[in-house]
ZAMAR-786364 format. One record per residue: residue number from 1; residue in one letter; x, y, z of N, C-alpha, C, CB in turn. Coordinates in steps of 0.02 Angstrom, whole numbers, always signed. Glycine has a CB too. Example, Ala and Ser with C-alpha at 12.3 -4.5 7.8 and 13.67 -1.06 7.14 Angstrom:
2
+-----+----+--------+--------+--------+--------+--------+--------+--------+--------+--------+--------+--------+--------+
:   i : aa :    n_x :    n_y :    n_z :   ca_x :   ca_y :   ca_z :    c_x :    c_y :    c_z :   cb_x :   cb_y :   cb_z :
+-----+----+--------+--------+--------+--------+--------+--------+--------+--------+--------+--------+--------+--------+
:   1 :  A :   +660 :   -284 :   +390 :   +615 :   -225 :   +390 :   +660 :   -165 :   +390 :   +565 :   -224 :   +452 :
:   2 :  S :   +642 :   -112 :   +354 :   +684 :    -53 :   +357 :   +645 :     +2 :   +394 :   +704 :    -30 :   +286 :
+-----+----+--------+--------+--------+--------+--------+--------+--------+--------+--------+--------+--------+--------+
***
This chain:
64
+-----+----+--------+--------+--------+--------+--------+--------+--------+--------+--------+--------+--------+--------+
:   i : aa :    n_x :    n_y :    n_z :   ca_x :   ca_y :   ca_z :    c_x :    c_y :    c_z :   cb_x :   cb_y :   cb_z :
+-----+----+--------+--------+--------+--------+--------+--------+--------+--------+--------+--------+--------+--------+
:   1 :  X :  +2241 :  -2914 :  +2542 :  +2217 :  -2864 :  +2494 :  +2161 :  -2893 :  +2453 :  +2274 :  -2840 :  +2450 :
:   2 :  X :  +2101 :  -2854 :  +2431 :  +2072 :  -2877 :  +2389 :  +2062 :  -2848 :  +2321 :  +2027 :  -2888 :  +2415 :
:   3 :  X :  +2073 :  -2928 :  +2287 :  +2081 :  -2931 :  +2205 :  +2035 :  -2901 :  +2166 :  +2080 :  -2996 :  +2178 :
:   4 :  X :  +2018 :  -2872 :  +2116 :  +1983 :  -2882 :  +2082 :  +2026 :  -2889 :  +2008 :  +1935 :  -2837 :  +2096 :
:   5 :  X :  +1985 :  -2918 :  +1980 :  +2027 :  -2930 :  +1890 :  +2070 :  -2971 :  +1905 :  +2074 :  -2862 :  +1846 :
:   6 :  X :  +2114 :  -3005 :  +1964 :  +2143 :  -3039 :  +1968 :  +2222 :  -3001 :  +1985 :  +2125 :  -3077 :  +1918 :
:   7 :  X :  +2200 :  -2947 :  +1984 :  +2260 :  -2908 :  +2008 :  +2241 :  -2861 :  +2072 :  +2289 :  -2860 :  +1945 :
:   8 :  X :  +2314 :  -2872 :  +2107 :  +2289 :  -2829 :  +2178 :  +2309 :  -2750 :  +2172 :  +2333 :  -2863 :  +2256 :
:   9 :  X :  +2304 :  -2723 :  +2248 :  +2327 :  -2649 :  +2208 :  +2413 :  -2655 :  +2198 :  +2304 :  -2566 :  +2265 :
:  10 :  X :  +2437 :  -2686 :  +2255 :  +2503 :  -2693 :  +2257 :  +2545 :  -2715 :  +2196 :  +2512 :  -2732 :  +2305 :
:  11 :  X :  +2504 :  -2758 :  +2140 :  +2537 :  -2777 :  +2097 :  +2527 :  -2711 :  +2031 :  +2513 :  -2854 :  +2084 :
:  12 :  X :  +2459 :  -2664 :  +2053 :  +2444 :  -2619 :  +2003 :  +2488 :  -2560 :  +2012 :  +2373 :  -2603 :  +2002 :
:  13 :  X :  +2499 :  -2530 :  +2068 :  +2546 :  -2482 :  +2100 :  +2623 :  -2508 :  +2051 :  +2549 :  -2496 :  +2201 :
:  14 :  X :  +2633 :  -2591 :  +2042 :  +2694 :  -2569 :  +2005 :  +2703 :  -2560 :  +1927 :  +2739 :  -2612 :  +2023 :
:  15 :  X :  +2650 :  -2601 :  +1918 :  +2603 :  -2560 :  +1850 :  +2654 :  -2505 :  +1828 :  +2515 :  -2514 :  +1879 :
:  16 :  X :  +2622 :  -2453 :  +1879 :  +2611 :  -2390 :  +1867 :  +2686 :  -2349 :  +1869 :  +2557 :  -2365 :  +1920 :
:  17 :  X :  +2727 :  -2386 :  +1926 :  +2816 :  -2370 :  +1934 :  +2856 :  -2394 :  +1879 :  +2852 :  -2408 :  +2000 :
:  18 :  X :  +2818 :  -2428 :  +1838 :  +2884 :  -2435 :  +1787 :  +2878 :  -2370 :  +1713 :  +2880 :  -2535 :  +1748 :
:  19 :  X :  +2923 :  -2395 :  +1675 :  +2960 :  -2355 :  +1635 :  +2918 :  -2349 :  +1600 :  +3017 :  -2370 :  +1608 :
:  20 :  X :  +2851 :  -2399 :  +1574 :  +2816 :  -2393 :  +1511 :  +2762 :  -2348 :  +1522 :  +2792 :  -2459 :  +1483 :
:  21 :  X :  +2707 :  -2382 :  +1479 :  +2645 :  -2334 :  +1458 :  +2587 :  -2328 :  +1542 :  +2594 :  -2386 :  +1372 :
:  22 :  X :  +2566 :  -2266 :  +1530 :  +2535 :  -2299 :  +1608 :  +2456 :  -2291 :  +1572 :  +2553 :  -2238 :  +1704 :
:  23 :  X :  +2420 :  -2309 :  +1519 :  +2388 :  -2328 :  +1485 :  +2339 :  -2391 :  +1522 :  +2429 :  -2337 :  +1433 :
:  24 :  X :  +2388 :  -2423 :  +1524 :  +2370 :  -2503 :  +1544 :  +2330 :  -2508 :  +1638 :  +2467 :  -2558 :  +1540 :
:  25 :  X :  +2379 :  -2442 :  +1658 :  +2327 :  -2461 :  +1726 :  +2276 :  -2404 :  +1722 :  +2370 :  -2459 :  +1813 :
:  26 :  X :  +2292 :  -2350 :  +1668 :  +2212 :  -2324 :  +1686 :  +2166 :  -2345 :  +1636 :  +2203 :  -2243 :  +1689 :
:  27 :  X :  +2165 :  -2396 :  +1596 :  +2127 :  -2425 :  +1591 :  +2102 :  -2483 :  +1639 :  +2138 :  -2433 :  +1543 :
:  28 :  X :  +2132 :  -2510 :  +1684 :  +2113 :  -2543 :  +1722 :  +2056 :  -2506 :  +1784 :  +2173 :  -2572 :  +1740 :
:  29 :  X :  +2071 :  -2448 :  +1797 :  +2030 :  -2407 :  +1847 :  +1986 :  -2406 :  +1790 :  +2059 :  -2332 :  +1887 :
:  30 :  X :  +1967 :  -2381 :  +1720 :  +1906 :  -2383 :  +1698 :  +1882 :  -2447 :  +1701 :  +1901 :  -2359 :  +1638 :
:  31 :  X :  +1886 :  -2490 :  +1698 :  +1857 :  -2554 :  +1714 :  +1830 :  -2588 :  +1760 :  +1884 :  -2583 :  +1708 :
:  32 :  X :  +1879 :  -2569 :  +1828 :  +1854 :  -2558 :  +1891 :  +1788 :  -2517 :  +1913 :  +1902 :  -2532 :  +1919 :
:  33 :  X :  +1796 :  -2471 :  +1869 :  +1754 :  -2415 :  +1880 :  +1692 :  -2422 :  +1860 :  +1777 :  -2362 :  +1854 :
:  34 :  X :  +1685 :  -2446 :  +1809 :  +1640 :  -2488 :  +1771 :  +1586 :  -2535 :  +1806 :  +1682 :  -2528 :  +1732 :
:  35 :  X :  +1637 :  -2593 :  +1844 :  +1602 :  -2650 :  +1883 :  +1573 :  -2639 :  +1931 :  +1635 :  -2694 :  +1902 :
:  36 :  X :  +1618 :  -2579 :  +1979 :  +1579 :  -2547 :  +2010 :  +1504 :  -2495 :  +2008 :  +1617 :  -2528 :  +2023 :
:  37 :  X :  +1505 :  -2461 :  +1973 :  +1445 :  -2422 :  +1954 :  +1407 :  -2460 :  +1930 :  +1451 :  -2371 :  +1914 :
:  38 :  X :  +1421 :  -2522 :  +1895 :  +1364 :  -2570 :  +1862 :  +1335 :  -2610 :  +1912 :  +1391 :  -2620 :  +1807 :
:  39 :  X :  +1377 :  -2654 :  +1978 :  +1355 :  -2697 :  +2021 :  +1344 :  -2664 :  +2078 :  +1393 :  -2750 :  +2030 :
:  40 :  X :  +1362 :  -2576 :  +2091 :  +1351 :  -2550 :  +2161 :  +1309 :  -2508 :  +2151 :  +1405 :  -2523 :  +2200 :
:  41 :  X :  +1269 :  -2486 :  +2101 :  +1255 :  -2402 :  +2100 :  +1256 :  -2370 :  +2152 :  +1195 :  -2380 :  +2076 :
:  42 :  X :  +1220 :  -2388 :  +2209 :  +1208 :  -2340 :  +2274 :  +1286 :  -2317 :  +2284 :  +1170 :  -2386 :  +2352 :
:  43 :  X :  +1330 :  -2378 :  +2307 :  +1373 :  -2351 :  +2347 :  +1422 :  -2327 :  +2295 :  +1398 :  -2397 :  +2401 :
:  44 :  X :  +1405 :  -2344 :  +2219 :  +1460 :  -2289 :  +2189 :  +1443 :  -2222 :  +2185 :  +1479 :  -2303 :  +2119 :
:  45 :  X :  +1358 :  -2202 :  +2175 :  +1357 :  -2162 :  +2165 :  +1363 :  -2127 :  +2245 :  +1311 :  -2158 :  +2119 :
:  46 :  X :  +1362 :  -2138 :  +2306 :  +1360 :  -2114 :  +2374 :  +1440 :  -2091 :  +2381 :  +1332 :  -2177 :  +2433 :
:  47 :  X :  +1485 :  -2159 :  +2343 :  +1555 :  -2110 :  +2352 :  +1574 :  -2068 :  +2307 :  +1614 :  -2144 :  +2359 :
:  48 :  X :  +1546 :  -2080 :  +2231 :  +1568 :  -1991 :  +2193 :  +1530 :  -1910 :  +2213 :  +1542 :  -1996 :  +2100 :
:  49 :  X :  +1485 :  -1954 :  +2236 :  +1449 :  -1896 :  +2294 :  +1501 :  -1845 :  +2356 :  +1393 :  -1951 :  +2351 :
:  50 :  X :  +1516 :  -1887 :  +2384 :  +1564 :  -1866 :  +2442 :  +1621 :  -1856 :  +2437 :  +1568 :  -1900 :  +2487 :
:  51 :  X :  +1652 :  -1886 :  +2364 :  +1726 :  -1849 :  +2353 :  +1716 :  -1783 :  +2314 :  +1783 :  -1899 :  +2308 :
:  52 :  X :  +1640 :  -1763 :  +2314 :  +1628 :  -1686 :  +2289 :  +1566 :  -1637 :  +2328 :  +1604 :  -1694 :  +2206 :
:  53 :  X :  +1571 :  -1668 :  +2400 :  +1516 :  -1635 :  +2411 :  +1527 :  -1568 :  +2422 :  +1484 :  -1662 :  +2458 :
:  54 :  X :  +1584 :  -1531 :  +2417 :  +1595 :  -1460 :  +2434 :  +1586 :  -1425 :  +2356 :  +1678 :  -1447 :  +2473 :
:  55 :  X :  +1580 :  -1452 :  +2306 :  +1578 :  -1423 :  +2236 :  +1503 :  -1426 :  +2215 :  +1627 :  -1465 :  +2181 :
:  56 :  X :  +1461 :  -1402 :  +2222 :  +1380 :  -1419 :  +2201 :  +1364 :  -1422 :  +2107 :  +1327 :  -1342 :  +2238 :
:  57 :  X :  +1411 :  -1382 :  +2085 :  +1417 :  -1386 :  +2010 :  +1444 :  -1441 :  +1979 :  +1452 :  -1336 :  +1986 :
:  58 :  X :  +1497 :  -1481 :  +2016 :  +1504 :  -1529 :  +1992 :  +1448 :  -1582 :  +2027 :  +1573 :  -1540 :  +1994 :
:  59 :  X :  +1427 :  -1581 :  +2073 :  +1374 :  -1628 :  +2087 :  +1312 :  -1632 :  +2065 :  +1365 :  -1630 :  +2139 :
:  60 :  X :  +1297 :  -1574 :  +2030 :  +1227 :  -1547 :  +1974 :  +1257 :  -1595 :  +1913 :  +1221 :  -1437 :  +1945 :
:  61 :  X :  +1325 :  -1605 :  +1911 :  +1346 :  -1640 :  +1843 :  +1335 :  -1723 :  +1852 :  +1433 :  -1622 :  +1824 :
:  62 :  X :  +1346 :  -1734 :  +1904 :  +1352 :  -1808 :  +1919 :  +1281 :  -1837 :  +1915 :  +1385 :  -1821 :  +1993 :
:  63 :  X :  +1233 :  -1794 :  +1944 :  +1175 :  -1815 :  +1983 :  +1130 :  -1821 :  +1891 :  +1141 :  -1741 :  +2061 :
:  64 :  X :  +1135 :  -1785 :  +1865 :  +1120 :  -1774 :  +1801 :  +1138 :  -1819 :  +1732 :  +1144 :  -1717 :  +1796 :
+-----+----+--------+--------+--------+--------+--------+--------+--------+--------+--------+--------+--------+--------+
***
């Protein structure tokens, strides 16, 4: 699996199964999310592209 932050997904998935706040891993996807769009632009912006290419209004939002 590959790490980033030093955590894999497998250890974030249980993150997310326990009892507490799930706070902590979506802040971790903003962070992720972050490193990505900062060190990939193309290919971040190529995949928020394609997980909306059937919505053009939200892709007028993205592109913008």
């Amino acid at each position: 699996m590959r790490k980033l932050s030093g955590l894999s997904w497998k250890n974030s998935l249980t993150i997310v199964s326990s009892n507490g706040s799930h706070a902590a891993f979506y802040g971790l996807i903003a962070c992720w999310t972050a490193y990505l769009k900062a060190h990939y632009p193309d290919a971040f912006m190529a995949a928020l592209m394609t997980s909306d290419y059937d919505d053009t209004d939200r892709l007028a939002i993205e592109i913008t």
